[in-house]
C-alpha positions in Angstrom: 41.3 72.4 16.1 42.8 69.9 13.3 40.1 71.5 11.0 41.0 74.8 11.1 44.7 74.1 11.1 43.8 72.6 7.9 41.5 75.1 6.2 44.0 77.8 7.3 46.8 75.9 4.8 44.3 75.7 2.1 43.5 79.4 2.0 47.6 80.4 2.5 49.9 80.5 -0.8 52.9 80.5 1.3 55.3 77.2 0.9 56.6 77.1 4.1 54.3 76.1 6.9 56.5 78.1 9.5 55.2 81.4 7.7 51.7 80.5 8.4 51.5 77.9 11.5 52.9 78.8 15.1 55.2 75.9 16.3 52.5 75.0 18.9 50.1 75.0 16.3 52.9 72.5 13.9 52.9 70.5 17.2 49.0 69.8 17.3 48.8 68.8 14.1 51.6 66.5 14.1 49.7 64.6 17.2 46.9 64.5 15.2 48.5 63.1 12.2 50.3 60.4 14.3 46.7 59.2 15.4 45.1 59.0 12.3 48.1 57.5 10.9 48.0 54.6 13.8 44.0 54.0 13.5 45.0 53.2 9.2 47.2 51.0 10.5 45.3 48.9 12.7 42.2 48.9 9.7 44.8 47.8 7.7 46.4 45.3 10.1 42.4 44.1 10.2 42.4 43.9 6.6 45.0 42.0 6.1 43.8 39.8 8.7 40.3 39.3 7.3 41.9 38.7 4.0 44.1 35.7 5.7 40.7 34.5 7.1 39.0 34.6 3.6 42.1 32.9 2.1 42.1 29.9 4.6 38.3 29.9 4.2 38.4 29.3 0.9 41.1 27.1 1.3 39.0 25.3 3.3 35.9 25.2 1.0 37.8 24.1 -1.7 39.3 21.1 0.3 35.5 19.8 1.5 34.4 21.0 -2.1 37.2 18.1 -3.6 37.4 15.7 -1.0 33.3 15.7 -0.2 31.9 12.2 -0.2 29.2 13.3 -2.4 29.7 14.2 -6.1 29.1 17.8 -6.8 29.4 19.5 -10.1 29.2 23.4 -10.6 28.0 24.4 -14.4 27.4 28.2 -15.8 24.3 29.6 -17.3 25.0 27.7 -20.3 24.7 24.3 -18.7 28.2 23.5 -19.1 30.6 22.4 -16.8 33.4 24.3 -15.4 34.3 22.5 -12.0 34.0 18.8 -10.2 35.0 17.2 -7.4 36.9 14.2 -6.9 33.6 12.1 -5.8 32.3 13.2 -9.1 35.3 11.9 -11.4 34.6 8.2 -9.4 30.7 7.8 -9.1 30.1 9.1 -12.3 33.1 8.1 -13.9 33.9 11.7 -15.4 37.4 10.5 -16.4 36.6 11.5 -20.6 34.3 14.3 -20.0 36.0 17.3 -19.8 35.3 21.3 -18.3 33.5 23.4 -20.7 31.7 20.5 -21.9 27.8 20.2 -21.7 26.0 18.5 -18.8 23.9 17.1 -20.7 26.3 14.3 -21.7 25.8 12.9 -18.5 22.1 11.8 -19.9 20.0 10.0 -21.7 17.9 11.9 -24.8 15.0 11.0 -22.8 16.5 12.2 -19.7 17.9 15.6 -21.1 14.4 17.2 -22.1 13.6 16.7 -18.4 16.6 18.1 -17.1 16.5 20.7 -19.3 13.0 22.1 -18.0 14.0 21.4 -14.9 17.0 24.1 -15.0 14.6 26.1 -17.1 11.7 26.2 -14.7 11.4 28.9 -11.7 8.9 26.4 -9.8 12.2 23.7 -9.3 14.6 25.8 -8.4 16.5 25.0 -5.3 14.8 21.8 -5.4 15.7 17.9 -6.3 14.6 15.9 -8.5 15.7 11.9 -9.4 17.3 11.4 -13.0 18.8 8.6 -14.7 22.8 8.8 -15.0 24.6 7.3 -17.7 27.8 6.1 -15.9 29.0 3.5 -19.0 27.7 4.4 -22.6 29.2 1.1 -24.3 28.0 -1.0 -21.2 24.6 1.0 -20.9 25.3 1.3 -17.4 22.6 3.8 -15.5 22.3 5.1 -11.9 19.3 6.9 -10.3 20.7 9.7 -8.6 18.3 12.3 -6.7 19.9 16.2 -7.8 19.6 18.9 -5.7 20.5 22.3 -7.6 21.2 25.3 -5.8 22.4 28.8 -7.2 25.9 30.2 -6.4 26.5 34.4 -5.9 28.4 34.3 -8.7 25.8 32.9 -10.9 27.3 29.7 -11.1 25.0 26.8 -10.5 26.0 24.0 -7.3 24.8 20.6 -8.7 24.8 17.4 -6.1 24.2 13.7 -6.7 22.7 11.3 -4.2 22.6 7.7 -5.3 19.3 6.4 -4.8 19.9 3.3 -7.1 19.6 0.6 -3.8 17.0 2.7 -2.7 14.9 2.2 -5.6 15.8 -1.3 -5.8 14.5 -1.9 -2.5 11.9 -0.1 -3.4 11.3 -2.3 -6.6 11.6 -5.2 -4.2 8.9 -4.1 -1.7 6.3 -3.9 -4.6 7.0 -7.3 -6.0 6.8 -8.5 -2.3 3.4 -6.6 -2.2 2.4 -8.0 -5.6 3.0 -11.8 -5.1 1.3 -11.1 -1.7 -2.1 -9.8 -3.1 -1.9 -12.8 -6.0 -1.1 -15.2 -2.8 -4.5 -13.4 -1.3 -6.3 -13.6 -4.7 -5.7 -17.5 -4.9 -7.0 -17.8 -1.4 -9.9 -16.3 -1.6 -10.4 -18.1 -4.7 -10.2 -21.2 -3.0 -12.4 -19.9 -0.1 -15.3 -19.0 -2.6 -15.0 -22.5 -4.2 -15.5 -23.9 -0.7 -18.7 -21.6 -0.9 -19.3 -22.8 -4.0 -19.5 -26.5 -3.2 -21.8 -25.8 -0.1 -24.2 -23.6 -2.1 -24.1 -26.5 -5.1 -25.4 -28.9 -2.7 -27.9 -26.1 -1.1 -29.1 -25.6 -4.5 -29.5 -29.9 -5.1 -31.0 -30.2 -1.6 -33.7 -27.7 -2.4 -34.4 -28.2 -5.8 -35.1 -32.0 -5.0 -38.2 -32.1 -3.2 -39.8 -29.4 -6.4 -38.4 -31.5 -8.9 -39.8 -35.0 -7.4 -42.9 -33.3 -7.0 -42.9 -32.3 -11.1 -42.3 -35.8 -11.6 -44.9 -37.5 -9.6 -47.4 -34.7 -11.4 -45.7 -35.8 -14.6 -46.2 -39.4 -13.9 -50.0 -39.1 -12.5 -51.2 -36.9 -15.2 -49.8 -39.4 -17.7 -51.1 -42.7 -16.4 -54.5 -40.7 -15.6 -54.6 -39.7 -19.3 -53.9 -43.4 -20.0 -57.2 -44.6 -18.6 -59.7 -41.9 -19.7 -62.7 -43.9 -20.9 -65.4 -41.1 -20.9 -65.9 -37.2 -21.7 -67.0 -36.9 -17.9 -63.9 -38.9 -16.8 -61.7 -36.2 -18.7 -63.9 -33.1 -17.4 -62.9 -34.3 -14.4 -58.9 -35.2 -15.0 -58.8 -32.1 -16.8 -59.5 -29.6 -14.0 -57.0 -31.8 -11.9 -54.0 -31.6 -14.7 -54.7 -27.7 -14.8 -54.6 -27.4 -10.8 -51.3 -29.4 -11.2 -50.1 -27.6 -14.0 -50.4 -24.2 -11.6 -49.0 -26.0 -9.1 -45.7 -26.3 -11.7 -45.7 -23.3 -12.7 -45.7 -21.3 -9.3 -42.5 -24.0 -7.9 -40.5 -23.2 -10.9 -39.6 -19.7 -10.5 -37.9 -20.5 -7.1 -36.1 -22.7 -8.7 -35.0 -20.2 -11.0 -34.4 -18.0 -8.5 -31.8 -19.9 -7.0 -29.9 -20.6 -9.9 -29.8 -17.0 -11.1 -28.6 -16.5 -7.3 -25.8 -18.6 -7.6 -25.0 -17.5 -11.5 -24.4 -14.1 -9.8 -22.5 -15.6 -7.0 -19.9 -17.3 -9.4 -19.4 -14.6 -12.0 -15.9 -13.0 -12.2 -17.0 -9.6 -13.3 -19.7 -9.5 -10.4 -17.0 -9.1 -8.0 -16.4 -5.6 -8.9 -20.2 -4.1 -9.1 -21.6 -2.2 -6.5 -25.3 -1.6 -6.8 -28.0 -0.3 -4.4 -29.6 -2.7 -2.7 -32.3 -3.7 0.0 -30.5 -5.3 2.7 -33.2 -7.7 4.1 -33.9 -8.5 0.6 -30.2 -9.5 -0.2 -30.1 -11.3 3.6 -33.0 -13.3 2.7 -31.4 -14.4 -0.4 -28.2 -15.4 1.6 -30.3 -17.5 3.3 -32.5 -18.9 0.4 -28.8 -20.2 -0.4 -27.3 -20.7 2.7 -29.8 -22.5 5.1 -30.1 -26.1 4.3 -26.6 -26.2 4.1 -26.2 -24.6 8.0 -28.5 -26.7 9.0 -27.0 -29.7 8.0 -24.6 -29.0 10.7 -27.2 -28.2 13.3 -26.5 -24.9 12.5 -29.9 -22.5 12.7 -29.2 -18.6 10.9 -31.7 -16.0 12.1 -32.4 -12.8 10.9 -33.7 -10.3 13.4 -34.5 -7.4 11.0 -36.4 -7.1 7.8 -37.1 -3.6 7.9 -36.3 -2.0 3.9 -32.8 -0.5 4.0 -30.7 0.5 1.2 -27.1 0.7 0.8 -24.2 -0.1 -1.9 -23.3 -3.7 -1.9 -21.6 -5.9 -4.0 -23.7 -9.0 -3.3 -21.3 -12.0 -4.4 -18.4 -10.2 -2.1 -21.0 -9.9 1.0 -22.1 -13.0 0.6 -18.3 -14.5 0.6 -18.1 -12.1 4.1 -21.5 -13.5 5.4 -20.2 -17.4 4.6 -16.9 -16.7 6.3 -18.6 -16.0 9.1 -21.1 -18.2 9.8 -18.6 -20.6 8.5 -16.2 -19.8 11.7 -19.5 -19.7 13.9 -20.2 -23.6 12.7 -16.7 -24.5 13.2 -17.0 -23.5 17.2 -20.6 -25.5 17.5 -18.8 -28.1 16.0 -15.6 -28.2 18.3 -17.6 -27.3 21.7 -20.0 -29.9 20.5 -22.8 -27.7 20.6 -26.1 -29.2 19.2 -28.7 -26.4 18.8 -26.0 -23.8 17.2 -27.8 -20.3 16.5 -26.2 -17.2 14.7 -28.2 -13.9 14.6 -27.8 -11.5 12.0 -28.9 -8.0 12.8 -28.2 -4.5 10.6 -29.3 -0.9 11.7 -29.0 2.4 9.5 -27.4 5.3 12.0 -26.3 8.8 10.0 -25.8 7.3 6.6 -23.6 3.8 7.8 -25.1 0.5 7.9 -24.2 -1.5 11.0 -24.4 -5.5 11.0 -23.8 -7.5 13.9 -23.2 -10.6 13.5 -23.3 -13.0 16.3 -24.0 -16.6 17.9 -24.4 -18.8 20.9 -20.8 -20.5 20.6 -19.2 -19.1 24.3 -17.1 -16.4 22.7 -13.2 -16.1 22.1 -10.5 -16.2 24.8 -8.7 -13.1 25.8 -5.6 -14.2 24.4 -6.9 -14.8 20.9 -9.7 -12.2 20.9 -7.3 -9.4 19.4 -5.7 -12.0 16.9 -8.3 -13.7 15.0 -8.4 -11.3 12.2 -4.7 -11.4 11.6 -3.6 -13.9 8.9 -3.2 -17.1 9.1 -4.3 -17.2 12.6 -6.2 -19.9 13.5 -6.6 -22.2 16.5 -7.5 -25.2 14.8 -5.5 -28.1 13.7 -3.4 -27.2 10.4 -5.4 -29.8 8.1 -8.6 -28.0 9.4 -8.4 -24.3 8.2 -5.4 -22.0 7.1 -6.5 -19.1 9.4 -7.0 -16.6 6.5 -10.7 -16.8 6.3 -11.0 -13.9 9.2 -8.7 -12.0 7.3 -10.0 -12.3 4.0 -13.2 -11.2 5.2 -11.8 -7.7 7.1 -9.6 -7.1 3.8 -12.5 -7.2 1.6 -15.0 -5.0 4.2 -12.2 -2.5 4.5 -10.7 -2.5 0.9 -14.0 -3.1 -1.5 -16.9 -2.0 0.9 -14.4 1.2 2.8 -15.3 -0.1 6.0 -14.3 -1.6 9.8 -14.8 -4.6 11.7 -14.7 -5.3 15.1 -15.0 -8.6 16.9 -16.2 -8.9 20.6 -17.8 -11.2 23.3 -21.3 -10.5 23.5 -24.0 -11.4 26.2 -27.4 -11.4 25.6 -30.5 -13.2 26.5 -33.7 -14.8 24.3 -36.6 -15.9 25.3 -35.4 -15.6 28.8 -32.0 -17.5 28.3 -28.7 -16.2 29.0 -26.1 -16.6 26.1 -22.4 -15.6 25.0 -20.8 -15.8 21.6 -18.5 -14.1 19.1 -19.9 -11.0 17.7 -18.4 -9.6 14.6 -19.6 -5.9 14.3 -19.5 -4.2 10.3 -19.7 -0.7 9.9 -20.2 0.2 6.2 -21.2 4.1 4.0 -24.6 3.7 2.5 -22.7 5.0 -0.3 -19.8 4.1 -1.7 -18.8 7.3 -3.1 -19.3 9.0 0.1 -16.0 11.3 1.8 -17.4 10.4 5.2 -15.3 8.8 7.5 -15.8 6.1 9.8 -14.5 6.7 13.4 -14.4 4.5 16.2 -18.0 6.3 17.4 -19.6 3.8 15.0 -18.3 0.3 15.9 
């Protein structure tokens, strides 16, 4: 109706409405009017609300904008600065820089190449990186603050500043810990191989004594049998003799070289970081070519149940150091349970590319309570003057670190020759090779 009211004025010259429009007609439109006129008022009422509502936000932006406790600093396209906060003017001491300046002033040379590609690079953006503030120039006072970046509607940049500083420090703190720890390790286990050491020196003297008496007494018989040759027939004779004890020299002295280039190996620093492919039952019967004598000393007897050929990455000197460690710990038990025949077994298997050892004796096995704890450090349950309870340790750290493997330590029952028997059983699992991705799950111990 409204409509064609309307349309009926637009296509009527006359000036006076009266001429064209009944008064009912005036009447209708008027009520029209009056409601359109009160439906603009309440948008505008609405308007004006929202405004108020905008205004108070922004109000309220600005106040947690200025009074934030974190510094935040808003910069253009240009990278320079055109708004702080309060938090801003006191962390990083803004007090002489003013707006329109560059935010690069707030870094080092060094620094401002790496912010600069960091504002210049798509990849970072809306993301934080850690840069170095200078907060005092003369004082060449610096900060570590981590800066998140994110971009406003208007195009304006929203930089804020974290202070990681104590963080960092901590940080810095942790890693020294960690450093003078692993030096603190690295003396020990120097100490423990010098132990080794002594025992393999007096090995070494123990075997080579009976082959080197036994050169001397040849020495000595071939030169007072020389002294009393009085006849060609008399030196046929001696002759055959000094040439049957000349072989007999000759076949003793490469075991003795043998165990000196054994132990030359053992004590060289730069062997400690070699890993080779070896045959296990060859490098187990060289332990005990070392080894042995000195065990048995202590009425200690090593056994080695397997010599089938196996191959796998060892580093020799650190397997022998774990092998002495614990046969070492095994002796210490015969010697506190005053046990007089003392046996340790050494087995290995190869199962889909691991080498198992199992290491083992007739010595009772471990308590309950201290079964879980004797590979922690410095556990021990002997007196303090008798062993400083890193030994254990040292020996998982190196399977684990240098070899990438597990140990496990268990009671084990088992019987020989038809005789029951219990003891600590240390179970290795190592990769054949070291460069191998495989990983070792608890299937395998």
């Amino acid at each position: 109706m409204t409509n064609q009211l309307f349309d009926k004025l637009k296509l009527s010259n006359v000036k006076n409405i009266q001429d064209i429009l009944t008064l009912d007609e005036i009447d209708s439109l008027a009520e029209e009017i009056n409601v359109y006129k009160a439906e603009l008022d309440a948008q505008n009422e609405e308007l004006l609300e929202s405004q108020q509502q905008l205004i108070s936000f922004n109000e309220g932006y600005k106040i947690l904008f200025e009074f934030s406790p974190i510094p935040y600093i808003v910069i253009d396209k240009n990278l320079h600065i055109i708004r702080y906060n309060t938090m801003a003017i006191r962390d990083l001491e803004l007090n002489n820089l003013n707006l329109n300046q560059s935010i690069f002033l707030l870094f080092s040379p060094k620094e401002q190449n790496d912010f600069y590609f960091w504002m210049n690079n798509e990849e970072y953006q809306n993301n934080h990186k850690v840069f170095e503030v200078v907060i005092n120039k003369k004082e060449k006072i610096f900060k570590s603050y981590s800066i998140n970046r994110n971009e406003l509607p208007n195009g304006h940049i929203l930089l804020s500043f974290t202070d990681i500083s104590k963080e960092l420090e901590y940080h810095k703190k942790i890693l020294e810990l960690e450093k003078e720890k692993r030096n603190n390790e690295e003396i020990i286990f120097q100490k423990s191989k010098l132990e080794s050491m002594g025992e393999l020196l007096e090995n070494i003297a123990h075997q080579w004594r009976q082959p080197l008496n036994m050169i001397s007494l040849l020495g000595s018989k071939t030169q007072f049998a020389l002294m009393n040759v009085d006849s060609i027939e008399t030196f046929n004779t001696l002759n055959n003799e000094i040439n049957q004890d000349i072989q007999n020299i000759i076949e003793t002295t490469p075991f003795l070289s043998k165990t000196i280039e054994t132990f030359r190996s053992f004590i060289l620093k730069e062997s400690e970081s070699k890993m080779i492919n070896y045959d296990i039952s060859n490098v187990l019967n060289e332990f005990l070519l070392l080894s042995s004598d000195s065990f048995s000393k202590s009425n200690t007897k090593i056994e080695l149940l397997n010599q089938k050929p196996t191959f796998a990455d060892l580093n020799k000197n650190l397997f022998f150091n774990i092998l002495f460690i614990l046969i070492n710990n095994s002796k210490d038990i015969f010697v506190e349970k005053n046990i007089e025949k003392g046996k340790v077994f050494i087995d290995f298997k190869e199962k889909e590319h691991y080498i198992t050892f199992k290491v083992y004796d007739n010595g009772g096995g471990i308590s309950q309570e201290n079964i879980t704890k004797v590979l922690d450090p410095y556990f021990t349950t002997k007196f303090k003057h008798q062993g400083t309870g890193i030994g254990l340790y040292m020996a998982q750290k190196i399977i684990t670190s240098v070899f990438n493997g597990r140990i496990n330590v268990s009671n084990y029952e088992y019987e020989i020759e038809g005789e029951s028997n219990k003891g600590a059983c240390f179970t290795i699992v190592i990769p054949q090779k070291q460069n191998s991705s495989l990983d070792i799950g608890e299937y395998y111990i």
